[in-house]
SEZABA-12625 format. One record per residue: residue in one letter; x, y, z of N, C-alpha, C in turn. Coordinates in steps of 0.02 Angstrom, whole numbers, plus 50000, padded with zeros to 5 digits. Atoms other than C-alpha are relative to their C-alpha. Example, Ala and Ser with C-alpha at 12.3 -4.5 7.8 and 13.67 -1.06 7.14 Angstrom:
('a' (50045 49941 50000) (50615 49775 50390) (50045 50060 50000))
('s' (49958 49941 49997) (50684 49947 50357) (49961 50055 50037))
This chain:
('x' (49940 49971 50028) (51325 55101 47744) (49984 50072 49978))
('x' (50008 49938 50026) (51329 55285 47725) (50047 50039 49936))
('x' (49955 49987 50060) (51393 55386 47574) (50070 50026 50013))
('x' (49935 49985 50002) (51567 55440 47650) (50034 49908 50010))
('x' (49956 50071 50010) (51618 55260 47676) (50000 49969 49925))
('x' (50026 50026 50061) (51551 55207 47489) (50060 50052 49964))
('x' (49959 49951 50038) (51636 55360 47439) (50089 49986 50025))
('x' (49943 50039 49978) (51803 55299 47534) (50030 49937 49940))
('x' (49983 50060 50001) (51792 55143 47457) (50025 50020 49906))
('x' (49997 49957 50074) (51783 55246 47264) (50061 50023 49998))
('x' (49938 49973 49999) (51912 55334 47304) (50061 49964 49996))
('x' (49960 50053 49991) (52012 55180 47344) (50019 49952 49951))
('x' (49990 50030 50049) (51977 55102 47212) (50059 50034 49918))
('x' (49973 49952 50072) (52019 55252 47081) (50095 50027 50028))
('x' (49933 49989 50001) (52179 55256 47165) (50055 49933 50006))
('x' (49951 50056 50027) (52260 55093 47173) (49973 49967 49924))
('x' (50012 50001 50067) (52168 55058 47005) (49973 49928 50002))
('x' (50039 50081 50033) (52082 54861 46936) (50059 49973 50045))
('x' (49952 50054 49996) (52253 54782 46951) (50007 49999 50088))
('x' (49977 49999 49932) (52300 54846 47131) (49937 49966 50043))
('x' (50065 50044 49981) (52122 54797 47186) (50013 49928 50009))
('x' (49987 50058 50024) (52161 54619 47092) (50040 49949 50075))
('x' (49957 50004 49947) (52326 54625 47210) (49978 49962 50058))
('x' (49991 49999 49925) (52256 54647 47378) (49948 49935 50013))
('x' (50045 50046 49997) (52136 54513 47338) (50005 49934 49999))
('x' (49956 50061 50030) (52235 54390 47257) (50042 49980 50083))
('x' (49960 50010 49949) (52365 54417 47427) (49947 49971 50054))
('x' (50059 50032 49942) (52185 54411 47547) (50005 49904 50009))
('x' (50023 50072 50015) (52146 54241 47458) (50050 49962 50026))
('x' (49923 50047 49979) (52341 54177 47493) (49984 49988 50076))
('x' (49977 49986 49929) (52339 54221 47659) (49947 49949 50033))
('x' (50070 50012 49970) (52171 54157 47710) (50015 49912 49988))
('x' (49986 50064 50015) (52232 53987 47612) (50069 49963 50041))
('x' (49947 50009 49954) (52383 53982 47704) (50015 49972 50064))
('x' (50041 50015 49927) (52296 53982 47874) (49963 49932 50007))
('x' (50026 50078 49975) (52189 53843 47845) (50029 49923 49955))
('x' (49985 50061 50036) (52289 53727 47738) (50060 49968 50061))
('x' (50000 50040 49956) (52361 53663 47921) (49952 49951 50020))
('x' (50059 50030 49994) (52189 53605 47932) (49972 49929 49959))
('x' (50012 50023 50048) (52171 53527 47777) (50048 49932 50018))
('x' (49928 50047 49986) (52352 53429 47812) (49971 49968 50061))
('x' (50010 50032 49955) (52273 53364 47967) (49956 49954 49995))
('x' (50046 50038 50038) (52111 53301 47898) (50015 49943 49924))
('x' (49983 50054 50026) (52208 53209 47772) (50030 49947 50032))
('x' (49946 50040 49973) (52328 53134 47881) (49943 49961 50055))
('x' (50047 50059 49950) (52173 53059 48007) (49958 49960 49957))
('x' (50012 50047 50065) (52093 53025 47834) (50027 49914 49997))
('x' (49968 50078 50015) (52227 52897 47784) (50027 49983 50067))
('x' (49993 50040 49936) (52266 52853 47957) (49959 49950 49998))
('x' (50068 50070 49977) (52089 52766 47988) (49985 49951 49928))
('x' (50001 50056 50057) (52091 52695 47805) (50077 49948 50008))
('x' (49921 50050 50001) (52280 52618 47856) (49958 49941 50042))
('x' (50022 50051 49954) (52174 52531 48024) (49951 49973 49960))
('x' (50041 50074 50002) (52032 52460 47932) (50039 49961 49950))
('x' (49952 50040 50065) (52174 52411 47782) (50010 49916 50054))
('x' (49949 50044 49948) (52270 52310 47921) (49941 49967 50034))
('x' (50058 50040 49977) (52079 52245 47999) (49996 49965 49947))
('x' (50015 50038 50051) (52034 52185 47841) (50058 49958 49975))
('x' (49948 50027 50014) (52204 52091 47814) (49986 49936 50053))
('x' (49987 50032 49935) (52207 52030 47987) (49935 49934 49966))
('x' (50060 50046 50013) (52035 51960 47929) (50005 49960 49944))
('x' (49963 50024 50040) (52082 51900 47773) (50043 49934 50006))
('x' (49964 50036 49994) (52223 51799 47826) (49976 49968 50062))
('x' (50028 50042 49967) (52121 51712 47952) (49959 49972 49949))
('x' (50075 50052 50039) (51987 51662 47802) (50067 49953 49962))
('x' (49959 50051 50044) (52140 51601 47684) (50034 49926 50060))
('x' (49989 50035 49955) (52210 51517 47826) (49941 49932 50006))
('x' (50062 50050 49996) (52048 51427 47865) (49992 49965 49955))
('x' (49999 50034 50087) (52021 51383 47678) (50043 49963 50012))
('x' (49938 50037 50012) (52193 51296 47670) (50000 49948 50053))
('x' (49977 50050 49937) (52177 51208 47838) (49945 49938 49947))
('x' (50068 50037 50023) (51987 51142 47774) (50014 49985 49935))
('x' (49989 50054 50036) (52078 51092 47618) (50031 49945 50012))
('x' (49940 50044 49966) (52219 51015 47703) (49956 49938 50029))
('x' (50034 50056 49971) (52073 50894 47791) (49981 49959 49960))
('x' (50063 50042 50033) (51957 50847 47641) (50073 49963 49956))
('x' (49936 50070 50043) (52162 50780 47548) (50021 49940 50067))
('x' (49973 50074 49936) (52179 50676 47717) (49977 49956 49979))
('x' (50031 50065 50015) (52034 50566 47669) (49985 49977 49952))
('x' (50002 50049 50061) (52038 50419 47583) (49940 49967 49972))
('x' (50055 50014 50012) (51910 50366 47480) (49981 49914 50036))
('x' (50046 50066 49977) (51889 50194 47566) (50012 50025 50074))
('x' (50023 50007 49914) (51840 50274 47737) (49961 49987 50016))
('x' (50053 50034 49996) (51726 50168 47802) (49951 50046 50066))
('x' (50010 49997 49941) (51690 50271 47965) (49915 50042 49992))
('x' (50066 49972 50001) (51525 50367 47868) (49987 49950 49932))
('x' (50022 50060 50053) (51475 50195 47756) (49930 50031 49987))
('x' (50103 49992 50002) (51279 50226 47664) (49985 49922 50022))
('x' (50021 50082 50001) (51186 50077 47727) (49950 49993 49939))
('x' (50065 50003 50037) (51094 49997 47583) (49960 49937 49989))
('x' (50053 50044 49991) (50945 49923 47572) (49993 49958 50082))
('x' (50008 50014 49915) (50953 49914 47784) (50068 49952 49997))
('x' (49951 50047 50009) (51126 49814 47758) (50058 50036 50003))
('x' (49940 49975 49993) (51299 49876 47813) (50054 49953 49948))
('x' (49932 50019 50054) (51449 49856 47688) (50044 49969 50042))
């Protein structure tokens, strides 16, 4: 950087002053935020996309375990306590 650009930049300063500086900086920052907050909106939206699919996996899965549960209770109220078809033998002697 040589001293007429440094000196440019002095000059620039001492004439739009702190605040105008502030300005063009404050507007930079907008602008620059502006641009990539399409970006941002996209990365949320594939975000909760792929948390919606494993929601709806984990459901899917889910309601196959409750399912199961309920069937495999539904079996053990079928049987009656005098089912003979698994008797203990005791003392080598069938009931």
């Amino acid at each position: 950087m040589d001293n007429t650009s440094i000196d440019a930049f002095i000059r620039m300063i001492a004439e739009r002053g702190i605040m105008g500086i502030l300005r063009v900086i404050g507007t930079a920052v907008f602008a620059l935020s502006w641009m990539v907050l399409p970006c941002v909106v996209c990365a949320v939206q594939r975000s909760t996309s792929h948390c919606r699919q494993e929601l709806q996996a984990l459901n899917k899965k889910m309601d196959l375990v409750m399912a199961r549960l309920l069937f495999e209770g539904n079996e053990a109220n079928d049987l009656s306590p005098y089912d003979t078809t698994h008797a203990t033998i005791i003392d080598g002697k069938a009931p």
